[in-house]
C-alpha positions as CSV (number, residue, x, y, z in Angstrom):
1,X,75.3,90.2,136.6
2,X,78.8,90.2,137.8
3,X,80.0,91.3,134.0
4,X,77.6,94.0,134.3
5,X,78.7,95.0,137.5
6,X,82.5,95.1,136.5
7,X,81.8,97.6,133.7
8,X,79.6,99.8,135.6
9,X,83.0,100.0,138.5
10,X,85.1,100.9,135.3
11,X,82.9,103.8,134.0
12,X,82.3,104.5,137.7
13,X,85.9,105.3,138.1
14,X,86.5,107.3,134.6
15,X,83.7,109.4,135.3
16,X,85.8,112.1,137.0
17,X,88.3,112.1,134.4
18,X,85.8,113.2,131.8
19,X,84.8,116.5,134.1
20,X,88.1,117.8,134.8
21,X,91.8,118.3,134.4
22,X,92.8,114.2,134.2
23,X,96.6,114.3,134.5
24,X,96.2,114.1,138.3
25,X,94.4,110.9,138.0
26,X,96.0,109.5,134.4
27,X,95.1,109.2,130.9
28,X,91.5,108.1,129.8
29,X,91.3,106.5,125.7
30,X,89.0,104.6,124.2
31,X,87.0,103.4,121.3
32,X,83.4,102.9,120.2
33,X,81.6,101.9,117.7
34,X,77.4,100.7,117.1
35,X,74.5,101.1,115.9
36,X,71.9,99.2,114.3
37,X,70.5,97.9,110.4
38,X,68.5,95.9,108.7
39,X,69.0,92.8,105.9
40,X,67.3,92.6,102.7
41,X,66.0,89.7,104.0
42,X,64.2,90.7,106.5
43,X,65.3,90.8,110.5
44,X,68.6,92.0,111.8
45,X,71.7,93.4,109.8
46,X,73.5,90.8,108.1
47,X,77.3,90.6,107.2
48,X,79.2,89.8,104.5
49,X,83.0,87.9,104.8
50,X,84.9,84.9,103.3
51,X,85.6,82.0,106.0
52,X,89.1,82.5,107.9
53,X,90.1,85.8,106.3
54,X,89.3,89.4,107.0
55,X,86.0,91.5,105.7
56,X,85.3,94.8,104.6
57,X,84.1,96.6,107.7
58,X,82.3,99.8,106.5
59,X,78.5,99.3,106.5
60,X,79.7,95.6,107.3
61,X,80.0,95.4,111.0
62,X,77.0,93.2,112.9
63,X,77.7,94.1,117.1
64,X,78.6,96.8,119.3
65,X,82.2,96.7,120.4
66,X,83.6,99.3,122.8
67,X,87.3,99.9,125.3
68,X,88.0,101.8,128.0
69,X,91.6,102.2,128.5
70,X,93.0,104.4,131.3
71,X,97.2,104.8,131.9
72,X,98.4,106.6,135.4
73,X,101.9,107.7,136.3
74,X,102.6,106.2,139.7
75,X,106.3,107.5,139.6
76,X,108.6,110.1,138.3
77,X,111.4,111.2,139.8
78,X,115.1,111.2,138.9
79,X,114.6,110.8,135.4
80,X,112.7,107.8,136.4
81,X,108.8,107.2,135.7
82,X,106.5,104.1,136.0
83,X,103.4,103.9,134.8
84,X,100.4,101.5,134.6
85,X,97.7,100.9,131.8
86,X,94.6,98.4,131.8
87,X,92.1,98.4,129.4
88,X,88.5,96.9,129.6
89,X,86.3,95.6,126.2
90,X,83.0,94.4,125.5
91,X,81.1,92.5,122.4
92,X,78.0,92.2,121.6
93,X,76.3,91.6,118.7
94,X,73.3,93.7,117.5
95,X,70.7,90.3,117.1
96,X,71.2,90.0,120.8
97,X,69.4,93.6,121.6
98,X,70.1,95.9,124.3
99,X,68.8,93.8,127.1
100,X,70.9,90.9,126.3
101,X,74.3,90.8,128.7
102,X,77.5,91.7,126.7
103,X,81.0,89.8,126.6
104,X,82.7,91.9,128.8
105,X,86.5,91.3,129.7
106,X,89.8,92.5,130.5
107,X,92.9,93.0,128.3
108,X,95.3,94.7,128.8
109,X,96.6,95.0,132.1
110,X,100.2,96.0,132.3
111,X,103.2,98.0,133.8
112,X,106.6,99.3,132.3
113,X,109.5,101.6,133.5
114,X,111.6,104.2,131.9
115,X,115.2,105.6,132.6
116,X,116.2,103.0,134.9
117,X,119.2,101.3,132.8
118,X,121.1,104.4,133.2
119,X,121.9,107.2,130.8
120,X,124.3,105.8,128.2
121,X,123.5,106.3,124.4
122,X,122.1,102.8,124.3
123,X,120.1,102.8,127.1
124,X,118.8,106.4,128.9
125,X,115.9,105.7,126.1
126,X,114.9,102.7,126.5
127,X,112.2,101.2,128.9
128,X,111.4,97.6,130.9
129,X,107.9,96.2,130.4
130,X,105.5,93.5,132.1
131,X,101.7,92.2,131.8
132,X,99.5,91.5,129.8
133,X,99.5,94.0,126.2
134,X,98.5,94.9,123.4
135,X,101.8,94.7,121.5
136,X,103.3,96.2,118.3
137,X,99.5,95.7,116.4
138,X,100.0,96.7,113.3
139,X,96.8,97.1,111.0
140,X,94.5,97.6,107.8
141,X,91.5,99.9,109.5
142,X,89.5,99.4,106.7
143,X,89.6,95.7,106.9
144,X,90.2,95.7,110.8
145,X,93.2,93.1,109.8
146,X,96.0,92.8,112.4
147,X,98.5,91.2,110.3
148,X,101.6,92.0,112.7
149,X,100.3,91.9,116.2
150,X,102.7,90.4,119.0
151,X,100.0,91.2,121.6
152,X,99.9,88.3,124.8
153,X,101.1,88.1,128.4
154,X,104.9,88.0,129.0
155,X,107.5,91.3,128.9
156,X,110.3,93.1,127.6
157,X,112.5,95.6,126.9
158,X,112.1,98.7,123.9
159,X,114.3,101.3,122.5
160,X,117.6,100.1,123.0
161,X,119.4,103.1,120.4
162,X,121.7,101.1,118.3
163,X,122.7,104.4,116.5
164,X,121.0,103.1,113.4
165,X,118.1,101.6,115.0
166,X,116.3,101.2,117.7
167,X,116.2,97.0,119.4
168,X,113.2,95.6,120.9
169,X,112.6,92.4,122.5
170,X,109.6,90.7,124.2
171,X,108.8,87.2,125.4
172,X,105.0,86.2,124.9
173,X,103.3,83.3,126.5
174,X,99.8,81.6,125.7
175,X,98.3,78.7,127.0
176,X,95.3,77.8,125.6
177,X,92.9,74.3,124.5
178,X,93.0,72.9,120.9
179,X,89.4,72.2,121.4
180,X,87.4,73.2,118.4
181,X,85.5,75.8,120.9
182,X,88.6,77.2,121.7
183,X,88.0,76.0,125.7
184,X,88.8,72.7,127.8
185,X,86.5,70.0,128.0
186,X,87.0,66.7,129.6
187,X,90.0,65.0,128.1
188,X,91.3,67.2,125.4
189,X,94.7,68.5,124.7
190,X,96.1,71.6,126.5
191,X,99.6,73.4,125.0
192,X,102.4,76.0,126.6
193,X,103.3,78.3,123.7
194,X,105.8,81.1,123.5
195,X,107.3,83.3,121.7
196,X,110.5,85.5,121.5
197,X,110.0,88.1,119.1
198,X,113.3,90.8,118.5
199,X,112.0,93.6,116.5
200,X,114.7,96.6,114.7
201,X,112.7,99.5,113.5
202,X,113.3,103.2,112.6
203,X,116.2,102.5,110.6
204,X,116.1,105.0,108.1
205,X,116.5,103.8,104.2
206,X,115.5,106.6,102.4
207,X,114.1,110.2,102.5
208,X,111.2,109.8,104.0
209,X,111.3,106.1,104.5
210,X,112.2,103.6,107.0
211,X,112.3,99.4,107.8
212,X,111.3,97.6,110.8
213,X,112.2,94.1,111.0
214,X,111.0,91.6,112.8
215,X,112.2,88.1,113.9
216,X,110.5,85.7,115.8
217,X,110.8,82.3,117.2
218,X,107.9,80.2,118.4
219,X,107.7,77.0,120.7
220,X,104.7,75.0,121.1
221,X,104.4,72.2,124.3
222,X,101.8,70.0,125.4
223,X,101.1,69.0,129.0
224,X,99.0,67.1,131.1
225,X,96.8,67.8,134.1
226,X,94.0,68.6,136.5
227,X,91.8,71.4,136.6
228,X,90.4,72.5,140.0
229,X,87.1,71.2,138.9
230,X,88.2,68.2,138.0
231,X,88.5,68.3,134.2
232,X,91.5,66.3,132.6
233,X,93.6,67.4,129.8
234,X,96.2,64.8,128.2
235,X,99.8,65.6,126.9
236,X,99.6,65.1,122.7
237,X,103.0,65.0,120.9
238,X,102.2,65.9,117.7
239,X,101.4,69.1,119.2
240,X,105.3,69.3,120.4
241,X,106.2,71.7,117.5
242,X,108.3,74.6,117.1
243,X,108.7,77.4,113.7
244,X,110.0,81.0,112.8
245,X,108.5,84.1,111.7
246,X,110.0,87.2,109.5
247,X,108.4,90.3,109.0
248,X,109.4,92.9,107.0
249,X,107.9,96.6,106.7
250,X,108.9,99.6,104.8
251,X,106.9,102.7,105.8
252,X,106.9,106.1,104.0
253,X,105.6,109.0,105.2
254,X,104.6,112.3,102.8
255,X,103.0,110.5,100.3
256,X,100.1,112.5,99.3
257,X,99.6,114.0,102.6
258,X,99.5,110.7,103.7
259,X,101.6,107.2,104.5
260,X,102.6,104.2,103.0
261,X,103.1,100.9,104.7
262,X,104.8,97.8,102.3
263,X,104.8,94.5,104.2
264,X,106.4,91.5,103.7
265,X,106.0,88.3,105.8
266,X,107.5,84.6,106.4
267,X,106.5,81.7,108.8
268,X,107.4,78.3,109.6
269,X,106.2,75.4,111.9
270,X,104.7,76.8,114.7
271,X,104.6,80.2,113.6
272,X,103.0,79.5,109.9
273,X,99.5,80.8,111.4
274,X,101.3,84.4,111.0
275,X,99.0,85.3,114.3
276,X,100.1,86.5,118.1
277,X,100.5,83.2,119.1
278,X,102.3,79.9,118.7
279,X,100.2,77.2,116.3
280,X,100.4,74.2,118.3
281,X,99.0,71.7,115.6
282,X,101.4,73.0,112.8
283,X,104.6,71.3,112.1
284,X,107.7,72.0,110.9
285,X,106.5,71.5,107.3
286,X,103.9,74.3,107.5
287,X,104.7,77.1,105.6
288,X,103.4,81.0,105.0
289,X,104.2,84.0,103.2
290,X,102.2,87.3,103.2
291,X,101.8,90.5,101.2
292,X,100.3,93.5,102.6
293,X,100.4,96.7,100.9
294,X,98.7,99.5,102.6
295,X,98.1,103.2,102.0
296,X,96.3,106.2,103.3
297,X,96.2,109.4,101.3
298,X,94.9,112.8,102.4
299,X,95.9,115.6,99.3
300,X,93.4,117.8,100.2
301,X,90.7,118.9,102.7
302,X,88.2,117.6,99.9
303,X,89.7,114.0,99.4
304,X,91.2,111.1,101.8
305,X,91.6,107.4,101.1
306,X,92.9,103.8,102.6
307,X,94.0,101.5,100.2
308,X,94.9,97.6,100.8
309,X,96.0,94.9,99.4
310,X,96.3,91.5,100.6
311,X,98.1,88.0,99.1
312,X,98.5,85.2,101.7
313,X,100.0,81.7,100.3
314,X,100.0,78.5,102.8
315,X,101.2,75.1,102.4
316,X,100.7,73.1,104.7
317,X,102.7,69.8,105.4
318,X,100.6,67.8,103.7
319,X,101.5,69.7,100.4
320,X,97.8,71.3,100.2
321,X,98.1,75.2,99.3
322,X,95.6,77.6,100.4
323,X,95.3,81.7,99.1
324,X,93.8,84.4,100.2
325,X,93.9,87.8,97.7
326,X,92.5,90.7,98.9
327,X,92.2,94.1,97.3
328,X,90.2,97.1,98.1
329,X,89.4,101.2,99.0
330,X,87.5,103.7,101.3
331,X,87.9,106.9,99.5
332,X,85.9,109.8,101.2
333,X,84.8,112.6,99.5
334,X,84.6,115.7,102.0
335,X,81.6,117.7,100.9
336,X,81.8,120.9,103.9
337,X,84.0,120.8,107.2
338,X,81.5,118.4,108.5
339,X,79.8,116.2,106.0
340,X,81.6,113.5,103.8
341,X,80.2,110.6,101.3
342,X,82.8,107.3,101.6
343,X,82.6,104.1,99.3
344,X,83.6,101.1,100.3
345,X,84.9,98.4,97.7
346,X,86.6,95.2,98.4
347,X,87.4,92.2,96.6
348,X,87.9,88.8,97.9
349,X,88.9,85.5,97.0
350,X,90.0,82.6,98.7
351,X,91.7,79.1,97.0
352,X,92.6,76.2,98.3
353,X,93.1,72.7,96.2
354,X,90.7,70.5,95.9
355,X,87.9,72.7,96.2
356,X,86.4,74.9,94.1
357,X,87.3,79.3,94.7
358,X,85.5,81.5,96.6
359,X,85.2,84.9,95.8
360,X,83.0,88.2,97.2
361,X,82.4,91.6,96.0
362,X,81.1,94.2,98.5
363,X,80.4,97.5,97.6
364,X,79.1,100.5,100.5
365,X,77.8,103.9,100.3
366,X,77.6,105.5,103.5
367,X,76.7,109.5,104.2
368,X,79.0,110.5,107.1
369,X,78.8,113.4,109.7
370,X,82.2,114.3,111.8
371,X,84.0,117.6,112.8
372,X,86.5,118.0,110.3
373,X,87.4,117.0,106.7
374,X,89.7,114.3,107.6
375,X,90.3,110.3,106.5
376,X,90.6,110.2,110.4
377,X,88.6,112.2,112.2
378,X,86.5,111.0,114.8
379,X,83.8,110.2,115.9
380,X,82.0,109.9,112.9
381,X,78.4,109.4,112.4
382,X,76.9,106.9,109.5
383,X,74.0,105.8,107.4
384,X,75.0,103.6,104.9
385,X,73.9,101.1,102.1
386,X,75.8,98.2,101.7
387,X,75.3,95.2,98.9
388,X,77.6,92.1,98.3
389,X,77.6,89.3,95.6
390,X,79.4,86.0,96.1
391,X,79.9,82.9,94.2
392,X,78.8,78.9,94.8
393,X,81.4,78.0,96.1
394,X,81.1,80.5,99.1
395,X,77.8,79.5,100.0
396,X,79.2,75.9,100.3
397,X,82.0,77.1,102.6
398,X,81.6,79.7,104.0
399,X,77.7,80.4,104.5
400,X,77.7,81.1,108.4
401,X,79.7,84.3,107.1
402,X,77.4,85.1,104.5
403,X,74.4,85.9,106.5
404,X,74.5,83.0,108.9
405,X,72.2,81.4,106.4
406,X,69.6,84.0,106.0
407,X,70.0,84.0,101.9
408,X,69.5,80.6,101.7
409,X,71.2,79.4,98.2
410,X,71.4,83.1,97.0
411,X,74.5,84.6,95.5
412,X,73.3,88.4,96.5
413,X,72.5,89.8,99.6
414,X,72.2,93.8,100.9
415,X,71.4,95.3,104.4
416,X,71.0,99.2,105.4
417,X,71.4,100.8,108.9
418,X,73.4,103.3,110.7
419,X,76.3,103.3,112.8
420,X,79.0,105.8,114.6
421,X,82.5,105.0,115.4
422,X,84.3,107.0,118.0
423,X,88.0,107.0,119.4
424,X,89.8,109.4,121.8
């Protein structure tokens, strides 16, 4: 009740925005997307995804999801401004129905400030920052894959101009459980992590083309304690453990009316998960590398595509390797100024010694309604046909992502419905 109570406040107070001139009151974003399908089966929509790595989301997405994100100038004067931004989410998935209460949280929630290092070069650009944030997220849309995302609660300072570059650095802290659930219970483990993540981007390489580079260095502690409640957590060394992180990205712009982004990426220890956070549980001897490769094309009003691909090697310290290959497309054929046909296609396949490969083909046809001929034009109406087919040796391991069990020992599974996705 009191979830349901917080969201109704935050539309409450974005109501106004949406019925006049907002730049008195701020900025109002936010993003959307639901609807509702059907399995094959029988019973709600089904999705299709490999355990641990990321699935193709068109015709493939099982829950409502929404923000509401609102950003308000509180100062400018001098050359000076401050400004706040918060942002509110819920989940919840379409099996629950309309009367079940969604997830509902806050996250983002966060302050910076601009021209207050004075007006050098170096620094009349660049701008403080504190809170919690969604920072430098970098993503595959098709795939909904953040695979450089620094976002957490700490602070910062962007856009210091050194003349071929621009510096950035933030210092991110989590503290979270190593429970399996992800909370504390009685008597488990609890860990400080952090992170100090420098970041160099447009540093121009080529017409058209330019590098940001990213290095990061991650710390992992344990601790002991007492909750309010009463619940203990212990202090486990093994979860004392610390790692690096390089990331790499070349993005070019004009290709095919469109952009390129080349990724590569390198993690050690701590920071061998690759993720916004510090890896308590992974020593020094953990290792990743990634490959991302992703491109959206728009040559004509007719015709706009995303393109991914995805190669993720771990070892971990143990000497057991792990893979994860991705490759896939949404092209969209625009029919009129409104009306568009899109085909999803993704490949997956995920190794890992010892155990026999997974793979998953899914395939989606979905007839789309939106206001102009556009890869990303929103919002975007949908009704769409999606089927998958996947081998033995994902129903052994990963079946709660293949239906949550719903095809039983089948390789083959479709479901239909209709959805709309909205940002603004």
């Amino acid at each position: 009740m009191k979830r349901s109570l917080l969201l109704v406040s935050i539309v409450a107070a974005c109501m106004p925005m949406l019925a006049q001139d907002v730049s008195p009151l701020g900025e109002f974003h936010g993003y959307f997307r639901g609807g509702s399908g059907r399995s094959s089966q029988g019973g709600a929509q089904t999705t299709f995804g490999l355990a641990g790595v990321a699935k193709y989301r068109l015709g493939n997405e099982g829950e409502n999801y929404g923000e509401l994100e609102w950003d308000r100038l509180v100062y400018n004067k001098d050359g000076a401004t401050f400004t706040v931004h918060s942002m509110a989410n819920y989940d919840q998935a379409y099996a629950q129905g309309a009367n079940t209460q969604a997830n509902l949280g806050m996250v983002q929630a966060w302050a910076e400030g601009k021209g207050v290092f004075g007006t050098s070069d170096a620094m009349k650009d660049a701008s403080i920052w504190m809170g919690e944030r969604y920072y430098n997220r970098n993503d595959v849309h098709i795939i909904d894959y953040f695979y450089w995302n620094n976002q957490g609660t700490g602070g910062g300072i962007e856009n210091i101009n050194l003349g071929f570059g621009k510096l950035n650095y933030a210092y991110l802290q989590y503290d979270a459980a190593t429970t399996a659930a992800g909370g504390l219970t009685q008597g488990s483990t609890r860990n400080l992590s952090s992170v100090h993540a420098f970041r160099l981007d447009d540093v121009s390489v080529n017409k058209g083309g330019k590098l940001m580079i990213g290095l990061e260095f991650h710390e992992a502690k344990p601790y002991a304690g007492t909750t309010a409640s009463g619940q203990t957590y212990t202090s486990n060394d093994t979860n004392n453990n610390g790692g690096f992180a390089i990331d790499v990205m070349h993005i070019q712009s004009g290709v095919f009316g469109g952009e390129n982004k080349f990724t590569l990426q390198y993690g050690t220890g701590a920071a061998a998960g690759l993720t916004n956070g510090s890896n308590a549980s992974l020593k020094s001897g953990n290792k990743m590398s990634r490959l991302v490769e992703n491109l959206v094309v728009q040559p004509s009003t007719r015709f706009g595509m995303q393109g991914v691909i995805v190669y993720q090697n771990f070892k971990s310290d143990t000497g057991v390797k792990s893979t994860w290959t991705s490759v896939g497309a949404r092209p969209v054929f625009f029919i009129d100024n409104h009306f568009s046909v899109a085909v999803d296609l993704g490949l997956t396949r995920t190794t890992q010694d010892n155990q026999a490969s997974q793979s998953l083909n899914k395939e989606t046809l979905a007839l789309q309604w939106g206001p102009k001929p556009d890869f990303w034009s929103r919002p975007v109406f949908r009704l769409f046909v999606t089927n998958a087919q996947w081998n033995d040796a994902a129903n052994t391991y990963s079946s709660a992502n293949l239906g949550g069990g719903t095809y039983g020992t089948k390789t083959s599974g479709a479901s239909y419905g209709l959805q709309t996705e909205i940002w603004w």
